[in-house]
C-alpha positions as CSV (number, residue, x, y, z in Angstrom):
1,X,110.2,17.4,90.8
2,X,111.7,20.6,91.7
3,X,114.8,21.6,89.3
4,X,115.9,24.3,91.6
5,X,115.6,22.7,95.1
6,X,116.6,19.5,93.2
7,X,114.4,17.3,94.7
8,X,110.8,15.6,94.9
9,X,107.9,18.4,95.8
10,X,103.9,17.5,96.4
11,X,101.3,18.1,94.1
12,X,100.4,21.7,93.5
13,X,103.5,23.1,94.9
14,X,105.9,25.9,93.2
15,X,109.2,27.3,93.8
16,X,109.1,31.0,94.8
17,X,112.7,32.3,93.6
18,X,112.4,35.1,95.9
19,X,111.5,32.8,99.1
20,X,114.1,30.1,97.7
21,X,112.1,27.5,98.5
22,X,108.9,25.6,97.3
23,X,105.9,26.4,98.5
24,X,102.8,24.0,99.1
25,X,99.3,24.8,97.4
26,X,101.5,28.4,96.5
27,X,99.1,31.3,96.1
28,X,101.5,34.5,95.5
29,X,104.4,36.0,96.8
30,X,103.0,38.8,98.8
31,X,105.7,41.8,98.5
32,X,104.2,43.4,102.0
33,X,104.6,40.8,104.3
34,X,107.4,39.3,102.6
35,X,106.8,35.7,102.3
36,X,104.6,33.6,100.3
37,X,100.7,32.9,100.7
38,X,99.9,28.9,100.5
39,X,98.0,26.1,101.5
40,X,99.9,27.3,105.3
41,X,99.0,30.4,105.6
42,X,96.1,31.3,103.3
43,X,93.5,32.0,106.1
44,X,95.5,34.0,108.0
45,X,96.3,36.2,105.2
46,X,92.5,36.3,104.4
47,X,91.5,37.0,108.0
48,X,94.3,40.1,107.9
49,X,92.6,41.5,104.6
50,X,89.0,40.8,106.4
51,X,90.5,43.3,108.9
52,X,92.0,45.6,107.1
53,X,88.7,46.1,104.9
54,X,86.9,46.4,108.2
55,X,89.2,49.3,109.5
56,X,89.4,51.0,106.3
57,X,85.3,51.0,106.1
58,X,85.1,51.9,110.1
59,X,87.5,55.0,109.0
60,X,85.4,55.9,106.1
61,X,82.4,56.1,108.1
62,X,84.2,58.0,110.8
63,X,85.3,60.9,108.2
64,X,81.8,60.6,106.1
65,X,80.3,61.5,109.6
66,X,82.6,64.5,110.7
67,X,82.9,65.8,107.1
68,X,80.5,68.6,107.9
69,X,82.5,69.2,111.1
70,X,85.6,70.2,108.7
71,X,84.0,71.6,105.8
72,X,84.8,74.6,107.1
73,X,88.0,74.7,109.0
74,X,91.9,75.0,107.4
75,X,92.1,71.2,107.4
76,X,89.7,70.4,104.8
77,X,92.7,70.0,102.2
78,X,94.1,67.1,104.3
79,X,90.7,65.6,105.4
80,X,89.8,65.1,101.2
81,X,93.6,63.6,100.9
82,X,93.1,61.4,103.7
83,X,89.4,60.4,102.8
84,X,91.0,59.9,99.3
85,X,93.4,57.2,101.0
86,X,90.7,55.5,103.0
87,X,88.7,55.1,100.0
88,X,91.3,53.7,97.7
89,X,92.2,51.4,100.9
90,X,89.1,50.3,101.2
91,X,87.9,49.1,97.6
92,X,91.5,47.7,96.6
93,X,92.0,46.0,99.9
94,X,87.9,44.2,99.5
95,X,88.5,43.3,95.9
96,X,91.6,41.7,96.9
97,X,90.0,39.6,99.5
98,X,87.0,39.0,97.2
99,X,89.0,37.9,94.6
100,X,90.7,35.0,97.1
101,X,87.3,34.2,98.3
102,X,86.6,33.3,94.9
103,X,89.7,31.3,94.3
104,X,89.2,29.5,97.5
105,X,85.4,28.9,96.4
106,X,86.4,27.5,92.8
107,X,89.4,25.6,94.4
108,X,92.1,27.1,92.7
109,X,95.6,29.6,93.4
110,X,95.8,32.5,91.6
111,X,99.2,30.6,89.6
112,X,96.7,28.0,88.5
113,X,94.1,30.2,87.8
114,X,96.1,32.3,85.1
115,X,98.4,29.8,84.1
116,X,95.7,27.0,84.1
117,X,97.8,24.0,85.5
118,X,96.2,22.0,87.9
């Protein structure tokens, strides 16, 4: 039973106070697409972080491969800043996804996981 929606909710499923509403097999509230990540949703949100891992590598080997290229031109300043970018990109945006393949390999949301209520 949901205190805030006042009513009967399945198994597994939270209110999200900043989506107003409860949320089946709720993962997390993801802040950059602005809704929640559930039971719904879950693969598509994986698939996007898939991508965006692959895009982040594909622009990492793209500057790895013209870094000698722009070693010594006036832009080398901006190339390290952006390879910077791509790198942090790329190992927060594959951890993240990691970590969700492991939560959907074990079976659980990241609320059950650290609150550990199934």
């Amino acid at each position: 039973y949901c205190g805030v929606c006042d009513r009967e909710m399945p198994p597994r499923s939270h209110h999200c106070v900043l989506c107003k509403r409860c949320v089946l097999v709720r993962e997390h509230h993801c802040f950059f697409l602005g809704t929640c990540i559930g039971g719904n949703n879950l693969k598509s949100f994986c698939q996007l972080l898939f991508f965006i891992s692959s895009g982040c590598l594909l622009a990492l080997i793209l500057c790895l491969r013209y870094l000698n290229l722009v070693h010594l031109s006036l832009a080398f300043g901006f190339f390290i800043m952006e390879l910077n970018v791509v790198v942090v990109g790329f190992v927060a945006s594959t951890s993240f996804l990691a970590w969700h393949v492991f939560l959907i390999c074990t079976g659980l949301t990241s609320y059950e996981f650290y609150t550990k209520k199934l």
